[in-house]
C-alpha positions in Angstrom: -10.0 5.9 31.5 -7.5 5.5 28.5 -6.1 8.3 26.6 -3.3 8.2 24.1 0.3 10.4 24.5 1.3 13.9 22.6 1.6 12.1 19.9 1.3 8.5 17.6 5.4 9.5 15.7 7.7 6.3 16.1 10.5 8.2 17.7 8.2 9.9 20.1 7.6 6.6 21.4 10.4 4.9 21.4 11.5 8.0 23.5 8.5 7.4 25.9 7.6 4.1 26.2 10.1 3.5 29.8 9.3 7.0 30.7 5.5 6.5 30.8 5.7 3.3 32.0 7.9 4.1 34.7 5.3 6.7 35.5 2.4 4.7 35.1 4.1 2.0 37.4 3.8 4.8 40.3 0.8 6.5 40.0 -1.7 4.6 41.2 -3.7 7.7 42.4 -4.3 9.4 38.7 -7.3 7.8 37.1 -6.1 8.1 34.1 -4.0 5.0 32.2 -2.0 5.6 29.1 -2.2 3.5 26.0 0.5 1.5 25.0 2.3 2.5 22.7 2.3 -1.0 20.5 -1.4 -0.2 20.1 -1.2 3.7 19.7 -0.4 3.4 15.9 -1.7 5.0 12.6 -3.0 2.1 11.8 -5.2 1.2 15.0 -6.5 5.3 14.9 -9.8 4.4 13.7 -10.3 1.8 16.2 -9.2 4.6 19.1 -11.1 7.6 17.7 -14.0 4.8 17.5 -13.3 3.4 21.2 -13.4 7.5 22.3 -9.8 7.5 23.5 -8.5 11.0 22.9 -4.5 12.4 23.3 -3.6 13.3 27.0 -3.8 16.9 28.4 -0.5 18.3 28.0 -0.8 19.2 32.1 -1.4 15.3 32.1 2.5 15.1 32.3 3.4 17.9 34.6 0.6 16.3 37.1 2.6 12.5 36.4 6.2 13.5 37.8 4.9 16.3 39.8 3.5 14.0 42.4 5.6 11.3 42.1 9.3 10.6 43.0 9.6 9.8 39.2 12.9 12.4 38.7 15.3 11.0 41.6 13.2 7.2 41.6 14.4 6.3 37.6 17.7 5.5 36.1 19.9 7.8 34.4 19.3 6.2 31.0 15.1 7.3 31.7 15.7 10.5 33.1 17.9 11.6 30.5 15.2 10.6 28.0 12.6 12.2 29.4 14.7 15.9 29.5 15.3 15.2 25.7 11.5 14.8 25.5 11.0 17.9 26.9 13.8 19.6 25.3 12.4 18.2 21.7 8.3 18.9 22.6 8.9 22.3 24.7 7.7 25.0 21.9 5.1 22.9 20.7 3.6 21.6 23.7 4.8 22.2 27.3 6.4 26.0 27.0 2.4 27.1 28.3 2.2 24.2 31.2 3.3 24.7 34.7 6.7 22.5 34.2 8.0 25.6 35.0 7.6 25.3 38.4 7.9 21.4 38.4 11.4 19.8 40.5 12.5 18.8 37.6 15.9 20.0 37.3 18.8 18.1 38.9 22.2 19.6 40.0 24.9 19.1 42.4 25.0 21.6 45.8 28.6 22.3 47.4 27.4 20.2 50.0 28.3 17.2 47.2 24.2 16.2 47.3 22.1 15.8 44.5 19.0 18.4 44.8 16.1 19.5 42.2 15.1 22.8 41.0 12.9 24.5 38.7 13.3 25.6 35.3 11.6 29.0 36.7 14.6 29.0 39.4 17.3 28.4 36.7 16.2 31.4 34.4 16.0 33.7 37.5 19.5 32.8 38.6 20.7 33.1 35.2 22.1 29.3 35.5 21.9 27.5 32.6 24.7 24.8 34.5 22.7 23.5 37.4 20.8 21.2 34.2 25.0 20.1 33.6 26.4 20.0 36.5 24.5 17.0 37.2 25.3 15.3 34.3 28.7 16.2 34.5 29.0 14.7 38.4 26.8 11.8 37.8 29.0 10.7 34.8 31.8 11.1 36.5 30.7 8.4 39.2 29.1 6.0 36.0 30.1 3.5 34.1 31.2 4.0 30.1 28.5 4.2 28.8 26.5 7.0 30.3 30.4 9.1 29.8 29.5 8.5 26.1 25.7 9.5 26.5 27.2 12.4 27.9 29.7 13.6 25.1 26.5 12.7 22.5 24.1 15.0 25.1 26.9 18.1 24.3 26.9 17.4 20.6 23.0 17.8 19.9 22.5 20.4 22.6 25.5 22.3 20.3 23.7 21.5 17.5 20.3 22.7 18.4 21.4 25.6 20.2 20.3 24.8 23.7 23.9 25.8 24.7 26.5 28.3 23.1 30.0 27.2 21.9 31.7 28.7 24.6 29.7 26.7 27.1 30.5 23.6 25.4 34.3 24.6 25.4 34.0 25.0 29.2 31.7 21.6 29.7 34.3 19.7 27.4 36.9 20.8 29.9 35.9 18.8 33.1 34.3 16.2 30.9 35.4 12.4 31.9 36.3 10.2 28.8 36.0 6.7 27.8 40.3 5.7 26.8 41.0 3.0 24.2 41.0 0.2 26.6 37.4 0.8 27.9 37.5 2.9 31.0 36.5 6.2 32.4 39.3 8.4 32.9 39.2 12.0 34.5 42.5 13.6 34.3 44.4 14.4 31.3 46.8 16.9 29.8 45.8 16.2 26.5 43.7 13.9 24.2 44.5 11.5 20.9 42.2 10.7 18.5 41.2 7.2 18.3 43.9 5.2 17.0 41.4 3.5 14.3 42.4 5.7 11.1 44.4 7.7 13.3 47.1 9.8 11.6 49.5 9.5 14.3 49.2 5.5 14.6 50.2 4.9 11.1 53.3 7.4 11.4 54.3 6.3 15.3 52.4 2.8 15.8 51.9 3.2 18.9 50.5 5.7 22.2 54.0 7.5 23.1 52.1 10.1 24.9 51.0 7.9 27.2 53.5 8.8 29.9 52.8 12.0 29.7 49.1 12.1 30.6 47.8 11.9 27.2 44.2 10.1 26.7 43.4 7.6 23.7 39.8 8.2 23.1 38.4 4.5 22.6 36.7 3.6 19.2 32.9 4.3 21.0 33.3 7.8 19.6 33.6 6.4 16.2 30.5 4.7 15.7 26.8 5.8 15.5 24.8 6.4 18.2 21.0 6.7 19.0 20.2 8.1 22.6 17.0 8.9 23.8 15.8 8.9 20.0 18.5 10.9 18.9 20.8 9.8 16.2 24.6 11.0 15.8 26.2 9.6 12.1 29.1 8.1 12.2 32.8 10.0 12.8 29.9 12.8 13.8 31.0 12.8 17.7 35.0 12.5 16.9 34.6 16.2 15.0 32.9 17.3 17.5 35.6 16.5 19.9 38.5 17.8 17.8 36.8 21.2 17.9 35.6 21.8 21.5 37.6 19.1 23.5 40.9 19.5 21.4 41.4 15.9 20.8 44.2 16.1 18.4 45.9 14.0 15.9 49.3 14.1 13.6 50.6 17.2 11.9 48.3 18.7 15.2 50.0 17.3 18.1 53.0 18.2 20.4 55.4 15.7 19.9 56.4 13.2 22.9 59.7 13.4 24.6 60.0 9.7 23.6 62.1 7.5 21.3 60.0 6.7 18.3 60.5 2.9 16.9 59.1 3.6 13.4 61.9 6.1 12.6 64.8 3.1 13.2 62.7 1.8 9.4 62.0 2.5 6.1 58.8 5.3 6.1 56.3 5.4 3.3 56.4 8.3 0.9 52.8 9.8 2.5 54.3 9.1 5.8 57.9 11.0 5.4 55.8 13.9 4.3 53.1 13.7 7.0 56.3 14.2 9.7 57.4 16.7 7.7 54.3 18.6 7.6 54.4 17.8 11.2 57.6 19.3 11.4 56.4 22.3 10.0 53.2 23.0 11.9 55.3 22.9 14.8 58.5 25.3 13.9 55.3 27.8 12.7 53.6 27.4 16.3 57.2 28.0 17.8 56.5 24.6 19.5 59.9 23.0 21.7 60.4 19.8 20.1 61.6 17.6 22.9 65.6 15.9 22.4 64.6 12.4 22.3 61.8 13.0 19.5 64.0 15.4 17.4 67.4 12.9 17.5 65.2 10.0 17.1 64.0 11.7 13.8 68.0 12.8 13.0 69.2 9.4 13.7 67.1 7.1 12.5 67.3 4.9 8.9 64.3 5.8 7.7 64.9 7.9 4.6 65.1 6.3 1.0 68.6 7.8 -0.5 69.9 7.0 -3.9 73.9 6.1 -4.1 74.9 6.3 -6.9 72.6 5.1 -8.6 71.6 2.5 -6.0 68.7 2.8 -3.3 69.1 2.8 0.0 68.2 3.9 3.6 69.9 6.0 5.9 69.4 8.7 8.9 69.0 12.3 7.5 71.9 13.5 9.0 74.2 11.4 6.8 72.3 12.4 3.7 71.7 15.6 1.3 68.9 17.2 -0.3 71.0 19.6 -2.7 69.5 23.0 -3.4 70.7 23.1 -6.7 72.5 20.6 -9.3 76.0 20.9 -7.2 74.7 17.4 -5.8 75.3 15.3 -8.5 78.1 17.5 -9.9 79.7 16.0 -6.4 78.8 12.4 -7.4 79.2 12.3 -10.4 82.9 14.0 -10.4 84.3 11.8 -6.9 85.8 8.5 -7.4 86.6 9.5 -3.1 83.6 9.1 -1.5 79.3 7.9 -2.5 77.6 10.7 -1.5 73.8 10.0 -0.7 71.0 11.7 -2.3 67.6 11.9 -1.5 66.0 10.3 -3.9 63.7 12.6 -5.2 62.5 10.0 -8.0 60.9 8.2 -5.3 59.7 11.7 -3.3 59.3 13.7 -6.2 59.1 17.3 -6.9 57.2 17.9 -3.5 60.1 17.4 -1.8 61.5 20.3 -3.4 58.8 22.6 -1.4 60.4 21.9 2.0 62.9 24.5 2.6 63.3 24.5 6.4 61.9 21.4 7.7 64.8 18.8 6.3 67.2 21.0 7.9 65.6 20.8 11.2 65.8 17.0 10.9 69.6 17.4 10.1 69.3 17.2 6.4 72.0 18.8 4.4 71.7 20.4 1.7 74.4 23.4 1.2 76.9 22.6 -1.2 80.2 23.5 1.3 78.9 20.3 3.7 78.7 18.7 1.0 82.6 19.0 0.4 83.6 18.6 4.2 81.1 15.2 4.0 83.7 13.7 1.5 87.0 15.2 3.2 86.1 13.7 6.6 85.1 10.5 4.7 88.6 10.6 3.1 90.0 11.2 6.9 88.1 8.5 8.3 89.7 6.2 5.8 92.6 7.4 6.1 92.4 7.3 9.8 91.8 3.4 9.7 94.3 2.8 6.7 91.7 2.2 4.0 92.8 5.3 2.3 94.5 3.5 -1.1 97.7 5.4 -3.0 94.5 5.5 -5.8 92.5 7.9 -3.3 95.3 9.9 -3.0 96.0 10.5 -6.2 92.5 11.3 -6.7 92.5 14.0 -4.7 94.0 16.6 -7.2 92.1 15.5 -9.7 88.8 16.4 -8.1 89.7 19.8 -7.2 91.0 20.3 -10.6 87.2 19.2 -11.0 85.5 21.4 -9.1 87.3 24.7 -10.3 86.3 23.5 -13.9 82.9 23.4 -13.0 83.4 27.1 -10.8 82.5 25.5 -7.8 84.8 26.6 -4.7 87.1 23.8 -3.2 87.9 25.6 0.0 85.2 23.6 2.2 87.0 20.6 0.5 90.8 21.6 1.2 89.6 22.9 4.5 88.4 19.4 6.0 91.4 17.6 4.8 94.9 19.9 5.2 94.9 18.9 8.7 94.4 15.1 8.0 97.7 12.4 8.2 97.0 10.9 5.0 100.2 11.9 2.9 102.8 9.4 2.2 106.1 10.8 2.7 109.7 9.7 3.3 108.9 9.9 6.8 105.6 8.1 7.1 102.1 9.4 7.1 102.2 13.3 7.7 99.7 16.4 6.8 100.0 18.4 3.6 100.2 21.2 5.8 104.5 20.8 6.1 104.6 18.8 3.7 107.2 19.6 0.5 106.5 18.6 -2.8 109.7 18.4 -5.1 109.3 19.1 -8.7 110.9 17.1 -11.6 114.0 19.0 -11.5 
């Protein structure tokens, strides 16, 4: 006797063609043989109506795995379908059968060993996990790509409802992963986002959490996916994860306590901003910023500065970002010392908006450093004998300067009335001693 299955749709049978041929393969005692499903087609249903072959008893399936070994005898791949069969057909279908009562359920004891249940026994025990905790162990012991099945299993169960947010947090938790070069990993502290249109690789280039027991998803989490006749759209499964598995990318992240190679080079206008908005999310979480990360950051020529007039690079804590127009009252008023800008025709007004951040990187912007920047510049010379008798004289000059202009010279004065740089009768002395005679 032939009969046809639930249904003739295309993705119910792609969903049951290895489950029913699995069963079919084992039970030789039920009379009754299902129609394949290359025949059981809209277009072959007047041929079947005419043949007499009618749609199987919905008990027709509890009787199949029932009395057969079909639930521990498959492989994963099968009996995974065959739950998301269920799952997808139960309201419409199967909620009035006796699957109820059917060993259907699989779950791990303390003993370590694999053992079956009922649906009935999970709703009396109030134990929705006994249906995961399988998964979850069996995964664990399996190759790739039943870890990926299993992080696709979480989304549409999510999705449809069959398990709350808060479960899925928890599942997430003790979830193995698939890393960047291919295998299944357990442990972690935390979790990148792949690297492919990563954030984080285009600002660092490459893993630096790696030491410190951070997993790079690999690029499977990326792509589309169709599982037991389910479909996930692309980049779908990666949001997922950011939300419930917390795998995080760039302004998100905690930083590394790592030396960071793309700092020693010119950064890219989006990219100097995207570490400053990193910056920022982490002085508003209150977040440590580890000593090699933050002096890497400090030290490093990556930031475009203009000198007079000229572009250039240099580390932020040789250059200013000047809170008001003092900057280029400083440049453009010293014959002493080139004092680099940010160039803010190359940042623009943006930059502006960052108050805190460039200050944290070592960034100066308050006019007095910018004084004691040019007196220690003038020491340094003078300290090496570069400091020429046209410097010196110079130095009047631009205090005379900045009192025009009401701007304070005391910073200025400050940083250089200890400094041997005066000519005298006697050699090099300070002007702190020092006597200067007037014409008479």
């Amino acid at each position: 006797m032939f009969a046809r299955s639930v249904d003739n749709s295309k993705t119910d049978m792609a969903m049951l063609q290895s489950i029913l041929h699995e069963i079919s393969q084992r039970q030789w005692s039920i009379t009754m043989k299902v129609l394949c499903s290359s025949f059981d087609k809209d277009m072959y249903n007047h041929i079947l109506n005419f043949l007499g072959i009618e749609y199987v008893d919905d008990e027709w399936y509890v009787k199949c795995i029932q009395s057969s070994n079909f639930v521990l005898g498959v492989s994963e791949d099968v009996y995974l379908e065959l739950l998301l069969f269920l799952a997808d057909k139960w309201w419409s279908h199967f909620k009035k059968t006796n699957f109820r009562n059917v060993l259907l359920l699989k779950y791990v004891g303390l003993d370590g060993d694999v053992s079956l249940c009922t649906i009935n026994e999970v709703l009396q025990r109030n134990a929705k996990r006994l249906l995961l905790s399988f998964l979850l162990n069996d995964s664990l012991n399996s190759g790739r790509k039943l870890v990926i099945t299993h992080a696709h299993c979480l989304y549409h169960w999510l999705s449809q409802k069959y398990l709350s947010g808060r479960e899925v947090d928890q599942l997430c938790g003790f979830m193995p992963l698939v890393d960047n070069y291919g295998c299944v990993t357990k442990k972690r502290k935390g979790v990148l986002v792949p690297a492919n249109g990563s954030k984080w690789v285009g600002l660092i280039g490459s893993n630096s959490w790696r030491d410190e027991g951070y997993v790079e998803l690999g690029e499977d989490y990326l792509t589309a996916g169709n599982f037991a006749g389910v479909s996930t759209p692309a980049k779908q499964l990666i949001m997922f994860l950011r939300s419930h598995l917390e795998a995080s990318d760039v302004p998100d992240l905690s930083p590394p306590n790592a030396v960071i190679p793309t700092m020693s080079a010119p950064l890219t206008k989006q990219n100097t901003f995207l570490l400053l908005d990193w910056i920022r999310n982490l002085k508003q979480k209150r977040s440590h910023m580890p000593g090699n990360f933050l002096n890497c950051i400090k030290e490093g020529r990556w930031l475009k500065i203009s000198l007079n007039g000229s572009p250039g690079y240099r580390p932020p804590s040789q250059s200013f970002l000047p809170s008001s127009s003092w900057g280029h009252l400083l440049q453009n008023g010293s014959v002493l010392v080139d004092i680099p800008l940010i160039d803010q025709r190359f940042y623009g007004d943006e930059i502006i908006e960052y108050k805190e951040e460039p200050k944290t990187i070592g960034l100066m912007s308050e006019y007095g450093k910018g004084c004691q920047f040019i007196g220690k510049r003038l020491m340094s010379q003078a300290a090496s004998s570069t400091l020429t008798r046209g410097n010196v004289l110079s130095i009047p000059n631009f205090i005379k300067f900045l009192r025009e202009k009401l701007l304070s010279p005391e910073d200025f004065i400050h940083s250089i009335r200890e400094g041997r740089w005066l000519w005298i009768s006697h050699g090099y002395r300070s002007p702190v001693g020092s006597v200067l005679f007037d014409r008479e």
